[in-house]
C-alpha positions in Angstrom: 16.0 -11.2 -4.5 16.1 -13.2 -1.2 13.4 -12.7 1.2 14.8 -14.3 4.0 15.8 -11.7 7.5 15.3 -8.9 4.9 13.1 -6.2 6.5 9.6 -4.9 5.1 8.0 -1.8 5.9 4.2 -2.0 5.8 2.1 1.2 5.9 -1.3 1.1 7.4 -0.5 -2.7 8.4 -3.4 -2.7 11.6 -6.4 -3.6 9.3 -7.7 -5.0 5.9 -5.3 -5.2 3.1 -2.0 -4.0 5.2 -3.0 -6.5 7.6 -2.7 -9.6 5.3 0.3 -8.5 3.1 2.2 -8.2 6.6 1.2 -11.3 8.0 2.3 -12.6 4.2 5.5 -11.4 4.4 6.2 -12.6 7.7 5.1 -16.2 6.7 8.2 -15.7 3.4 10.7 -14.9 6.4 10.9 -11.7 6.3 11.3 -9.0 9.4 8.3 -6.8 9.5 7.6 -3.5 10.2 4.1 -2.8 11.3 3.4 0.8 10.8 0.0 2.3 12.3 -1.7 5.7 13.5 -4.7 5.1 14.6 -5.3 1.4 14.5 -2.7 0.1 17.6 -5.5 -2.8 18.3 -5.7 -4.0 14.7 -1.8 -3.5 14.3 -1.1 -5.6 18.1 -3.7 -8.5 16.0 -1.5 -8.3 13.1 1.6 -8.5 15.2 -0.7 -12.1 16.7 -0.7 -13.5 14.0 2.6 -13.0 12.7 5.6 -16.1 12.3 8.5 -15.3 14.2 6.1 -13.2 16.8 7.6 -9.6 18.7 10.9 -10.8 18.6 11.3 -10.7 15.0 9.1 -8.2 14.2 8.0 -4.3 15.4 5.0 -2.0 15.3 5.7 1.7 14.7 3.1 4.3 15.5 3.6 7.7 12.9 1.2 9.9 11.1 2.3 10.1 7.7 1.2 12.8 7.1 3.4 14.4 9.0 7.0 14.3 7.5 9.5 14.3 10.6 7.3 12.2 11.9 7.9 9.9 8.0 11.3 10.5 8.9 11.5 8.9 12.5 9.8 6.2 11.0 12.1 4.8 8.6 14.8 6.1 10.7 13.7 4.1 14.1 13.1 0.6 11.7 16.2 0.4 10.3 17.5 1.2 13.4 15.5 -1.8 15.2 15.4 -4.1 12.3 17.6 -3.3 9.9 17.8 -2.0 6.6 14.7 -1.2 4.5 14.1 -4.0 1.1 11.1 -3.8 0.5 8.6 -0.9 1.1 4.5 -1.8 0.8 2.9 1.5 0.4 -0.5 0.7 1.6 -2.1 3.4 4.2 -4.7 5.3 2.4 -7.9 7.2 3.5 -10.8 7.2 1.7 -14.3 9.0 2.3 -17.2 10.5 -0.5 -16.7 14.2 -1.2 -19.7 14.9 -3.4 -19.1 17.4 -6.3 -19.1 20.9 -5.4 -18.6 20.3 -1.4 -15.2 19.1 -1.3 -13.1 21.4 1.6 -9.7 22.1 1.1 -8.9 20.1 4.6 -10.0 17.1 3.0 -8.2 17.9 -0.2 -5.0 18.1 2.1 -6.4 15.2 3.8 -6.4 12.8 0.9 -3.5 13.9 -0.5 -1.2 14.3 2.4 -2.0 10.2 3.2 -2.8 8.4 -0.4 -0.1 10.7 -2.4 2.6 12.7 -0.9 3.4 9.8 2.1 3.8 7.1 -0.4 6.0 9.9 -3.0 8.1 11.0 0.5 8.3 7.8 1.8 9.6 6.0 -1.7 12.1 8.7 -1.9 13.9 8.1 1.5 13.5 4.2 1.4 14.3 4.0 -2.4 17.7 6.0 -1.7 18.5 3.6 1.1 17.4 0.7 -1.4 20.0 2.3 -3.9 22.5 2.1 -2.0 22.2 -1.5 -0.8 21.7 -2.4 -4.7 18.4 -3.9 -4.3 14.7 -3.4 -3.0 11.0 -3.8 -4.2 8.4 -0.9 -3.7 4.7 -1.9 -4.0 2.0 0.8 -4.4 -1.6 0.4 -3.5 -3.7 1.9 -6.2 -6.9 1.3 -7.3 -9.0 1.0 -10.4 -10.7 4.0 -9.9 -7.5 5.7 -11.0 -8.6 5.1 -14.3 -12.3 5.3 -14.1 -12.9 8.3 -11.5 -16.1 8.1 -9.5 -18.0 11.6 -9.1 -18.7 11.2 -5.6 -14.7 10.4 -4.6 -13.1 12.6 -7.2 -10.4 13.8 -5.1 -9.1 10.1 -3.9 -9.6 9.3 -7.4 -6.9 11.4 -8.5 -4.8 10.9 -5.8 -4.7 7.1 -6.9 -3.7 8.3 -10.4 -1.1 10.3 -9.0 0.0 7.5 -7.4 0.3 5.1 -10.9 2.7 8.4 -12.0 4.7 8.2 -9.4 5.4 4.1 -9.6 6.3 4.6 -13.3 8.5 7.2 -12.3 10.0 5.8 -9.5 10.8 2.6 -11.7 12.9 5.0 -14.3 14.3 6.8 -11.3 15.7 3.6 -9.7 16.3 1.2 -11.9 18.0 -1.4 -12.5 18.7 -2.5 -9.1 14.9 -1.5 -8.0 12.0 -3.0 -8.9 8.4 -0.2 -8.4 5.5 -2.0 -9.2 1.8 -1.1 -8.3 -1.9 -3.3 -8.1 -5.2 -1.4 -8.6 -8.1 -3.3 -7.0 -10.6 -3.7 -7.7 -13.7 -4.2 -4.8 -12.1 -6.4 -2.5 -13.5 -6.9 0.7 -16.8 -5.5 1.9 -16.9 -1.2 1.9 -16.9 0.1 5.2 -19.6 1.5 6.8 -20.0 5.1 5.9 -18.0 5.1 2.4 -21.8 4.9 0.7 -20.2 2.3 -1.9 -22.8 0.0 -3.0 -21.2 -4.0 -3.2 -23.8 -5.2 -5.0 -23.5 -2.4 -7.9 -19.6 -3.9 -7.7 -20.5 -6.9 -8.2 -22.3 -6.5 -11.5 -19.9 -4.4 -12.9 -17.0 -6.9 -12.9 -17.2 -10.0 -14.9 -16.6 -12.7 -12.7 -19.5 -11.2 -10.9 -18.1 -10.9 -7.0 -15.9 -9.5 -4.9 -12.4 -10.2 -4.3 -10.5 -11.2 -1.2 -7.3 -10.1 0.4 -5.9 -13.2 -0.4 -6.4 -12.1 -3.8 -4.0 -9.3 -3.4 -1.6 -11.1 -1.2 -1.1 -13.5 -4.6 -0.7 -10.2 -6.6 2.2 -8.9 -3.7 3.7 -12.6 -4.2 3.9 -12.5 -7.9 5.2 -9.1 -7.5 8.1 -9.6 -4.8 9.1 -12.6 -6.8 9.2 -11.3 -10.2 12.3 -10.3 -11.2 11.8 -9.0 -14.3 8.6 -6.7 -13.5 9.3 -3.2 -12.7 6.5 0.2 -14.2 3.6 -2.0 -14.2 0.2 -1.6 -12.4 -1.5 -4.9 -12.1 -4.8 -5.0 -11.8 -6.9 -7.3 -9.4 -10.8 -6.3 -10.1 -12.5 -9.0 -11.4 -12.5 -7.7 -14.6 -14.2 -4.2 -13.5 -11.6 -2.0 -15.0 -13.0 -3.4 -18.9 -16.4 -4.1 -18.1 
């Protein structure tokens, strides 16, 4: 597939991970979509530092949690940039919710943002992918998909409902589209409030540190560019998910 004019959507693209796979993509020649809710500042610095600048690419505010609102998206970038190819599923939320204490709005919470945006999303973009005859879809999941932690139990599952759903969608829509997923491991330091300790991170993966987001912009790369890769979760921990 050639990358070249051919337009990515990017969820949660105004900070950390969605930040630098935009910014990526950009630098391969693609037209990027920069979708945000809250984070207009962070997704205006992505737009910064972007090749090709505001005339090549877009921000697009939506809550996707919201599904008209999921709809306007996609509808108002193709309609500004073009056709969808490649869809980078990376928004997510992610809090403790100790055992016992979990409410059912942040139930709906995580689910609604990690799970059913990236399923309604894929399902929309992945029919426009069909018929162009081509497209990539990338899902952000995350080791913890495999080994839950107590104190984020329901982000834990929404992360392995996420790995069903890329080996779904790559049965659903193949041969002409390729649905991959990466499950990182601790890459970047936690933010404040999400009570995750980095050192504990650290010596639970083998190479004994964390990861960067240049680490997962190499795992997008391989990803984008492989065309013989379609079902598979690759993960980027350091080891962690065998330690």
């Amino acid at each position: 597939m050639e990358f070249q004019e051919k337009v990515a959507l990017v969820t949660g693209a105004g900070r950390r991970l969605g930040q630098q796979i935009a910014i990526y993509l950009a630098s391969i020649g693609m037209r990027v979509a920069i979708h945000y809710n809250h984070s207009e500042e962070g997704a205006q610095t992505t737009l910064s530092q972007m090749q090709g600048g505001p005339d090549k690419h877009g921000l697009f505010s939506a809550d996707l949690g919201d599904l008209s609102q999921l709809k306007q998206l996609i509808d108002s970038v193709t309609e500004n940039l073009g056709p969808i190819s490649v869809l980078i599923n990376s928004a997510s939320v992610f809090y403790p919710t100790p055992p016992f204490s979990v409410t059912e709005e942040q139930w709906d919470d995580l689910f609604n943002l990690n799970l059913k945006a990236p399923f309604f999303l894929s399902q929309q973009v992945g029919a426009q992918m069909k018929s162009q005859g081509e497209g990539k879809i990338i899902n952000m999941a995350d080791v913890s998909a495999y080994r839950p932690w107590v104190n984020f139990l329901p982000y834990c599952m929404t992360k392995s409902g996420l790995i069903t759903l890329t080996e779904g969608l790559a049965k659903a829509l193949a041969p002409q589209i390729h649905v991959n997923a990466i499950a990182p491991g601790t890459v970047l330091p936690p933010l404040p409030g999400t009570e995750l300790n980095q050192q504990a991170s650290i010596e639970q993966s083998l190479l004994k540190r964390i990861g960067s987001a240049e680490d997962i912009v190499a795992a997008v790369d391989y990803l984008l560019h492989g065309d013989f890769l379609t079902g598979i979760v690759l993960p980027v921990d350091g080891g962690r998910s065998i330690y």
